[in-house]
KOLLUMLUM-850457 format. One record per residue (C-alpha): x, y, z; residue number from 1. Coordinates in Angstrom, 1 decimal, m for minus. Layout:
KOLLUMLUM-850457
{atom {X, Y, Z}, NUM}
...
end
This chain:
KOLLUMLUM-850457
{atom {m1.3, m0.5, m23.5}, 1}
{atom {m2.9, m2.5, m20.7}, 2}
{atom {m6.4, m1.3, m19.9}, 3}
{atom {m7.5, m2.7, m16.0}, 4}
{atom {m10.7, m2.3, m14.2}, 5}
{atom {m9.3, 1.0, m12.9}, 6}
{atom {m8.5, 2.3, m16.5}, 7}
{atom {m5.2, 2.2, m18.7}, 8}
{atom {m1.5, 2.1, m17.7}, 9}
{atom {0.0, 5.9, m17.8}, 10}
{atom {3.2, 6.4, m18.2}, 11}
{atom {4.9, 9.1, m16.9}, 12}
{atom {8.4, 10.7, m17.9}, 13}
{atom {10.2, 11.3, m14.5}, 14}
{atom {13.9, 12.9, m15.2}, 15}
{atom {14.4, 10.5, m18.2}, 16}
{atom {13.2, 7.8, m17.2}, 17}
{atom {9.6, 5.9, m17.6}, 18}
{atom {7.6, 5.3, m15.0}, 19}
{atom {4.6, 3.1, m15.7}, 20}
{atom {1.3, 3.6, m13.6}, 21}
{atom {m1.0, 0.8, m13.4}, 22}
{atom {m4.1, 1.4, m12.6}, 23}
{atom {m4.3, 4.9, m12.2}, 24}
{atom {m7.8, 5.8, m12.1}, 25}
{atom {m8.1, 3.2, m8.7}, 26}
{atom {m9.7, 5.5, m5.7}, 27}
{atom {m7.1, 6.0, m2.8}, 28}
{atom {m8.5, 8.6, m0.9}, 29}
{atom {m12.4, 8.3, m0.3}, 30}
{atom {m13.0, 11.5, 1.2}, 31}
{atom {m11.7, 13.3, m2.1}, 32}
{atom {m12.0, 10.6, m5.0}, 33}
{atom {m8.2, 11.4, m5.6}, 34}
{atom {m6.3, 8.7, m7.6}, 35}
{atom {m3.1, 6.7, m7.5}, 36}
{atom {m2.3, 8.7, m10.9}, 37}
{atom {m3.5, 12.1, m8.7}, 38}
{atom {m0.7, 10.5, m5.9}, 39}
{atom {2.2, 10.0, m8.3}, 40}
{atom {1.5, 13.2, m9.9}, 41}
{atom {1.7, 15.1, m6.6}, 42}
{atom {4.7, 13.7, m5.8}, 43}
{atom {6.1, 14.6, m9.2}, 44}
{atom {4.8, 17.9, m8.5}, 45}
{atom {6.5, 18.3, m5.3}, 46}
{atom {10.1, 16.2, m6.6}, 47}
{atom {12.8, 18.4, m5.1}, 48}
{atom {10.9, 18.4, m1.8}, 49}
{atom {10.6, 14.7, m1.6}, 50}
{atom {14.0, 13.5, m2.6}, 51}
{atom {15.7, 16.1, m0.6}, 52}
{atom {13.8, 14.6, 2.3}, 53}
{atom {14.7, 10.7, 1.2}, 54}
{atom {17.9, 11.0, m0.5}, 55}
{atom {20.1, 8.4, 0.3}, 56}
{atom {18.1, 7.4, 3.1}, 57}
{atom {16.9, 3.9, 3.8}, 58}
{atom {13.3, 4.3, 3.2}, 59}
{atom {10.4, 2.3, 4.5}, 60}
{atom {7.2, 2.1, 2.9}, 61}
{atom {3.2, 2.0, 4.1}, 62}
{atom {1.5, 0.5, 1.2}, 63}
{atom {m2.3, 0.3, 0.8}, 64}
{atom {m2.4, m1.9, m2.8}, 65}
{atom {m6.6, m1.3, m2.4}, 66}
{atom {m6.4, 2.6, m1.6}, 67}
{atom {m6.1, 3.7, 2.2}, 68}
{atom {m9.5, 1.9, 3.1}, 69}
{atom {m7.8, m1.1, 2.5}, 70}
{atom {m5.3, m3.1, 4.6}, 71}
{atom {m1.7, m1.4, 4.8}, 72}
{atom {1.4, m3.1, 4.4}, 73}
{atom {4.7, m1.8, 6.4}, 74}
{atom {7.2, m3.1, 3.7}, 75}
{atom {10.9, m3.0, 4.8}, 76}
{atom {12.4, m4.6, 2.2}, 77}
{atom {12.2, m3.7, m1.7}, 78}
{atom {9.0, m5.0, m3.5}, 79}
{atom {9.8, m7.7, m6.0}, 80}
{atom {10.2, m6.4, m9.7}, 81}
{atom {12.2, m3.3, m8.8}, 82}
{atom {13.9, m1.8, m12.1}, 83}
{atom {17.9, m2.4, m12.1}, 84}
{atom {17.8, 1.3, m11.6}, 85}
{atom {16.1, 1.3, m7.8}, 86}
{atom {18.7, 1.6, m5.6}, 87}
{atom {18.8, m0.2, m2.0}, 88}
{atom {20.5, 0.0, 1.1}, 89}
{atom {21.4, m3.1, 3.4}, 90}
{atom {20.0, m3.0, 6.9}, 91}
{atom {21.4, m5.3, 9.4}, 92}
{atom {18.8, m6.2, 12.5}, 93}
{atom {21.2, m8.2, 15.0}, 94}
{atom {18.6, m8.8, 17.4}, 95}
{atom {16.9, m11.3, 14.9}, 96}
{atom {19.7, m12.0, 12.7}, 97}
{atom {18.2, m10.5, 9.9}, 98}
{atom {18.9, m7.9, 7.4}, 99}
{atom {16.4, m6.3, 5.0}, 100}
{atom {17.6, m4.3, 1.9}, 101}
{atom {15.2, m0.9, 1.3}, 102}
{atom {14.8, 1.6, m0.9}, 103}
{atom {17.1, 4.2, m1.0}, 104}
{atom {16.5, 6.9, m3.2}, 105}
{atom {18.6, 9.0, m5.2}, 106}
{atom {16.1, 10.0, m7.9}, 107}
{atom {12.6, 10.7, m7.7}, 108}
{atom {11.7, 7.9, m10.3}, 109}
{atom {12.6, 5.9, m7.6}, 110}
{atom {9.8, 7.5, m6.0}, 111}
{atom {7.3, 7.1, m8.3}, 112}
{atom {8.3, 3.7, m8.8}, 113}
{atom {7.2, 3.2, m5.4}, 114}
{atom {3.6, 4.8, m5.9}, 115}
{atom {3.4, 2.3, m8.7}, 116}
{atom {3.5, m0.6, m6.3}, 117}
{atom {0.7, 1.5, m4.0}, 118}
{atom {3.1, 3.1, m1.8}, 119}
{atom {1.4, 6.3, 0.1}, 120}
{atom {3.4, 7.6, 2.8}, 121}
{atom {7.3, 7.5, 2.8}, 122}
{atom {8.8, 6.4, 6.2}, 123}
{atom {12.7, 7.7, 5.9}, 124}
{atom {15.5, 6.2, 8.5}, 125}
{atom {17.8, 9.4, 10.3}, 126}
{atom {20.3, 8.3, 8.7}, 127}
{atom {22.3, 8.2, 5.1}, 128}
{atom {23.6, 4.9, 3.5}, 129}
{atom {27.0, 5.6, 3.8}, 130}
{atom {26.9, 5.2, 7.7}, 131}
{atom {23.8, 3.6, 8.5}, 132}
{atom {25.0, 3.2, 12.4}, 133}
{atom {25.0, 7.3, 12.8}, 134}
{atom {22.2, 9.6, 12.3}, 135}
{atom {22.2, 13.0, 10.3}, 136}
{atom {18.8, 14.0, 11.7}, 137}
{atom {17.6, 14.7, 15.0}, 138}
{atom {13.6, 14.6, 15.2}, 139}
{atom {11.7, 16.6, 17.4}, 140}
{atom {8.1, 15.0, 17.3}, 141}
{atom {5.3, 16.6, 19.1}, 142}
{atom {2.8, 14.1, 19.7}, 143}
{atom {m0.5, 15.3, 21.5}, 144}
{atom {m1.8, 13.2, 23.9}, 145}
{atom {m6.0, 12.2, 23.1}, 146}
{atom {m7.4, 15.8, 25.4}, 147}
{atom {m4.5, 18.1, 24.0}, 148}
{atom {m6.0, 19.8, 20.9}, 149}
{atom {m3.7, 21.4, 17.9}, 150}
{atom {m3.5, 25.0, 20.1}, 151}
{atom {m1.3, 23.3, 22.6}, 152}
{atom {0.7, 21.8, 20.5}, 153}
{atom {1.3, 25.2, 19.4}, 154}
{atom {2.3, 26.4, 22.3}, 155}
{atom {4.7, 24.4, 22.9}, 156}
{atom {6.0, 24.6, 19.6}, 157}
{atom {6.7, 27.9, 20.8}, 158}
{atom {9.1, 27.2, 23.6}, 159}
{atom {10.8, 24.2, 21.9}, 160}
{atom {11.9, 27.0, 18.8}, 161}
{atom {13.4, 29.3, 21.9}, 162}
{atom {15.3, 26.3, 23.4}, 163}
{atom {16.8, 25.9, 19.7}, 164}
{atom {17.7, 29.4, 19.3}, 165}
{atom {19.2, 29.4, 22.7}, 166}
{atom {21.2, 26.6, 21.4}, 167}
{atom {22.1, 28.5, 18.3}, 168}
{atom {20.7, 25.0, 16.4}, 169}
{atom {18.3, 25.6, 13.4}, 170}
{atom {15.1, 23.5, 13.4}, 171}
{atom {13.1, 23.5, 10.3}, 172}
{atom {9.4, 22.7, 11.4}, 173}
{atom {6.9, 20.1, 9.5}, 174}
{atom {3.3, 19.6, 10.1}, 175}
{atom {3.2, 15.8, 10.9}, 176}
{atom {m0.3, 15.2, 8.7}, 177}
{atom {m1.6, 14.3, 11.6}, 178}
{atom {m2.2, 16.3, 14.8}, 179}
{atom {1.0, 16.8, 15.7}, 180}
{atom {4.3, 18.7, 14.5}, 181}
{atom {7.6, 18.0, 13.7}, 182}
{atom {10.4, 19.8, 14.0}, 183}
{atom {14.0, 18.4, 12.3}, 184}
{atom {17.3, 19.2, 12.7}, 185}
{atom {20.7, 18.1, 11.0}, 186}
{atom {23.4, 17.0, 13.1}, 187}
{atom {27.0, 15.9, 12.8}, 188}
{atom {27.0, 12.4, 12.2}, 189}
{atom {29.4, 11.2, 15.0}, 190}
{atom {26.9, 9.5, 17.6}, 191}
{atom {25.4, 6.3, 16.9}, 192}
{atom {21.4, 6.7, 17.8}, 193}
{atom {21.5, 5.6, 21.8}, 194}
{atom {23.8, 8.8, 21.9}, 195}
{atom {21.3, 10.7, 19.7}, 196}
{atom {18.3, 9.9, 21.4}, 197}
{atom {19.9, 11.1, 24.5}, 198}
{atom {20.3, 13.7, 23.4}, 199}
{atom {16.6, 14.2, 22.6}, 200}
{atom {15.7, 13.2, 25.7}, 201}
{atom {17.8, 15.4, 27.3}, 202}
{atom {16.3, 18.6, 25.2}, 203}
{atom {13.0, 17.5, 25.5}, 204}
{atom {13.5, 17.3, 29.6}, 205}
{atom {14.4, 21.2, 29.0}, 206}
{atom {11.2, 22.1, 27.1}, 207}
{atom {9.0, 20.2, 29.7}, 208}
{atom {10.6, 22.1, 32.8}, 209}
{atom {9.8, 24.9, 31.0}, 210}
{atom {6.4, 24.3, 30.2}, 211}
{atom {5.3, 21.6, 32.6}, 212}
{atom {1.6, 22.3, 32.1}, 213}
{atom {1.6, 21.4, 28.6}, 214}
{atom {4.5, 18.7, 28.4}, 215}
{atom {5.4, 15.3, 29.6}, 216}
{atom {8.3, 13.2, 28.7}, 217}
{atom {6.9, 10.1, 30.4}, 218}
{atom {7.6, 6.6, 29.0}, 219}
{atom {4.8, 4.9, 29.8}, 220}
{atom {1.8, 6.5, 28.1}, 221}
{atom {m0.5, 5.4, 30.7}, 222}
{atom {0.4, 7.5, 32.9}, 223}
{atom {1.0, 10.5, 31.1}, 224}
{atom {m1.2, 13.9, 31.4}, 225}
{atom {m3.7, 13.0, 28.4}, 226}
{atom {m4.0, 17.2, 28.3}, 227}
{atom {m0.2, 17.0, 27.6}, 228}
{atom {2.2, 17.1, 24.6}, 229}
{atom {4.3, 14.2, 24.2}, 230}
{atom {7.6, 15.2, 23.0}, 231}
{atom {8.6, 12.0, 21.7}, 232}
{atom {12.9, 11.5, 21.8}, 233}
{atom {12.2, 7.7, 20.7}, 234}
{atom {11.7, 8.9, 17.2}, 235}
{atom {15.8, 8.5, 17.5}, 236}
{atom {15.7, 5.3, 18.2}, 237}
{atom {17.6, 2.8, 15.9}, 238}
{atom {14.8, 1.9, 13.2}, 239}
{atom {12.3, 4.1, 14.1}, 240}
{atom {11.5, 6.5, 11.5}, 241}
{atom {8.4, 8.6, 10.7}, 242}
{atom {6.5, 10.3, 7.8}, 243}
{atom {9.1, 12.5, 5.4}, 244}
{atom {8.2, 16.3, 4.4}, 245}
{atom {6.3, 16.1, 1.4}, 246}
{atom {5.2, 12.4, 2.6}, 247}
{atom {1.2, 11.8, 2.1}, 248}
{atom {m0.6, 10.4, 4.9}, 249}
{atom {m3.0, 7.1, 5.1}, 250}
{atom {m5.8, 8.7, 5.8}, 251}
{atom {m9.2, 9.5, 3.5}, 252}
{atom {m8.2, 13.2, 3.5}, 253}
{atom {m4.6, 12.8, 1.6}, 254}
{atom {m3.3, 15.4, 4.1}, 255}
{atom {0.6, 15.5, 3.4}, 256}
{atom {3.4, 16.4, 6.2}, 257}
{atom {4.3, 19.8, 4.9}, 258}
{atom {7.3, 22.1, 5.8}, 259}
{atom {6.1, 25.3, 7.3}, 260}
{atom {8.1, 28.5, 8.9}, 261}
{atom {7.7, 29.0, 12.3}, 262}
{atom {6.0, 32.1, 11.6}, 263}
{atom {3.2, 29.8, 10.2}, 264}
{atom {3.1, 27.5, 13.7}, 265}
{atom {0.3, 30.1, 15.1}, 266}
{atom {m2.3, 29.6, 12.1}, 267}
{atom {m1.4, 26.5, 10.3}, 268}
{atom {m4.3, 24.3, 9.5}, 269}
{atom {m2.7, 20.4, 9.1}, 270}
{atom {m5.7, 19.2, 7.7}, 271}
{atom {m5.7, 22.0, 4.8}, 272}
{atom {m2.3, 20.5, 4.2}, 273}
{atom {m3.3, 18.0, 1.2}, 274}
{atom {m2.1, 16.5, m2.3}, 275}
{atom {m4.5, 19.2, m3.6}, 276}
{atom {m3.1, 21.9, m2.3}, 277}
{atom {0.4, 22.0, m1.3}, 278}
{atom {1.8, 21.4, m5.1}, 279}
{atom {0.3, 25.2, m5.2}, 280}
{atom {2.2, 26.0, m2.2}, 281}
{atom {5.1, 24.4, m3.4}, 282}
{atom {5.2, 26.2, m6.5}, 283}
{atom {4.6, 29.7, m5.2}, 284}
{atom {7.5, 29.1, m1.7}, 285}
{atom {9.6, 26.1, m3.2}, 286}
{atom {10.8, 24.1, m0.4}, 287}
{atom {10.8, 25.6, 3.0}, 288}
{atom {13.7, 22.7, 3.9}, 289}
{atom {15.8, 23.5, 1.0}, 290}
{atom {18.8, 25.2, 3.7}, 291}
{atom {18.1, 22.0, 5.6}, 292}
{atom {21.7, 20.6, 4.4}, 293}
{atom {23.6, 23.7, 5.1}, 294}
{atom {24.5, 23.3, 8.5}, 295}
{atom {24.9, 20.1, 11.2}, 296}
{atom {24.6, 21.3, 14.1}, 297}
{atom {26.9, 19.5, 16.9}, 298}
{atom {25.3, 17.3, 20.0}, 299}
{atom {27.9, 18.2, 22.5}, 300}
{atom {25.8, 21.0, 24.6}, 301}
{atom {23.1, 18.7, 25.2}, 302}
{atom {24.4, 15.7, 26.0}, 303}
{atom {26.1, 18.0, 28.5}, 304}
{atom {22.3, 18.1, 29.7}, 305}
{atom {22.4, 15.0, 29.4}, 306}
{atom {25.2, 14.1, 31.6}, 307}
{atom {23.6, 16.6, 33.9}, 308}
{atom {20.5, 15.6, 34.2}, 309}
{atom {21.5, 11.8, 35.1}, 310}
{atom {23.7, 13.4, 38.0}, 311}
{atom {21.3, 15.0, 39.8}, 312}
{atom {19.5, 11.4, 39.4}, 313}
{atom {17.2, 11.8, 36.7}, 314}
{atom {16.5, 7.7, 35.3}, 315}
{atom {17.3, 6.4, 31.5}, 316}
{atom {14.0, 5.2, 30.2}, 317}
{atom {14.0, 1.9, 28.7}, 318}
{atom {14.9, 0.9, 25.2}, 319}
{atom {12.4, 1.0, 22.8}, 320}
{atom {12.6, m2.8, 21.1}, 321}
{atom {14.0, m2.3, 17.5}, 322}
{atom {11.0, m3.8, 15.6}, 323}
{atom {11.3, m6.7, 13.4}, 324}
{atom {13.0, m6.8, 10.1}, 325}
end
């Protein structure tokens, strides 16, 4: 067995298959002294979570190969030395000419796999591989500008769930790890993801008219409210993707974007939300997104908004460059 500066290889057995950890006693997370083995072994602990969040979804990954105080790596394509068992999806980037084939998981060794080569956070697509062109998941990303603190985010939380329920559209609700929240929803996959991002916008126009103290929709972010929330529709932009449920953040803490009820949206700490303690959570709730796949809920009513609000003038924003493959 190979013995490193950061202690022996561990293997671990992850639905028959092994998964070696090199390694494992290597510091990721300063704050806490947790480990890459403490990493894949939350995300073993957590497994139905995370691969019902990535399953057959192209998958980016942030990568920190000397912990998170180390340089990250935004890796598209699939590390060298995959197993013949990690499966990929190919991504096609016209704009460049390029295509990129990424993980696309359908078991959570795949997963693991992916901590072995220093993965941290897992950065899904909207989309399944067998129409990469057409999201399944609409994003609802509330992102608070630098003066608005986690209690307005809250609040508008709030009036984006009664927009939903108006809608008769079921959102299931994820801290984002961060200082934000996120709020997803499964859609019919008929509208490629100009349609589907406006869409968002148009929904997102609705919750700011009805909070316009505590939302903006502005593109440009220098001139939005800094006290506001941003409810961010480019999240539905063609390659644009964000942290999964059950997906650890980069950050010294190891907080974790966790599924939550809306009940939970008046008291949830984020930053409580960490490797250490959501397998707990997980094992006393199971996954609060398991009905996440039960219904797709159909776009028509809001790109009726949509229609709407661009006849009574209101402008398209620009389109967010597709980054680089």
């Amino acid at each position: 067995m190979a013995k490193g500066e950061h202690g022996e290889d561990v293997h671990l057995e992850v639905g028959g298959r092994d998964v070696r950890i090199s390694s494992p006693q290597r510091v990721y997370f300063p704050e806490t002294g947790a480990t890459k083995l403490d990493l894949a072994q939350y995300y073993v602990a957590v497994g139905d979570g995370i691969l019902r969040a990535l399953r057959e979804r192209p998958t980016m990954l942030h990568r920190f190969p000397k912990g998170v105080s180390g340089a990250k790596v935004h890796q598209k394509r699939l590390p060298q030395g995959a197993p013949p068992w990690v499966e990929t999806v190919r991504l096609h980037f016209p704009r460049y000419g390029l295509h990129a084939d990424e993980l696309c998981p359908t078991e959570l060794a795949q997963i693991i796999w992916a901590v072995q080569m220093s993965t941290v956070e897992l950065h899904p697509w909207n989309v399944r591989r067998s129409d990469v062109d057409r999201p399944d998941e609409w994003r609802i990303d509330l992102d608070p500008m630098p003066e608005a603190g986690l209690d307005r985010v809250r609040e508008v939380a709030g009036v984006v769930h009664e927009v939903l329920d108006e809608l008769g559209i079921v959102g299931y609700p994820k801290t984002s790890g961060g200082g934000g929240l996120h709020v997803y929803v499964r859609v019919e996959p008929r509208w490629e993801f100009g349609e589907v991002r406006r869409a968002a916008l148009a929904f997102a126009r609705e919750v700011e008219r009805r909070a316009p103290e505590l939302v903006t929709t502005t593109w440009w972010r220098k001139d939005r409210d800094p006290s506001a929330v941003f409810v961010d529709y480019n999240q539905n932009a063609r390659d644009h993707t964000i942290a999964a449920a059950y997906s650890v953040r980069g950050n010294a803490r190891a907080t974790v974007s966790t599924p939550i009820t809306w009940d939970e949206i008046t008291d949830v700490e984020p930053q409580e939300c960490t490797i250490a303690t959501v397998p707990a959570r997980f094992a006393e709730l199971g996954d609060l997104h398991a009905g996440i796949d039960d219904v797709a809920h159909d776009l028509t009513p809001l790109l009726e908004w949509a229609d709407r609000d661009e006849a009574a003038g209101e402008q398209a924003p620009p389109d967010p460059d597709e980054d680089d493959a």
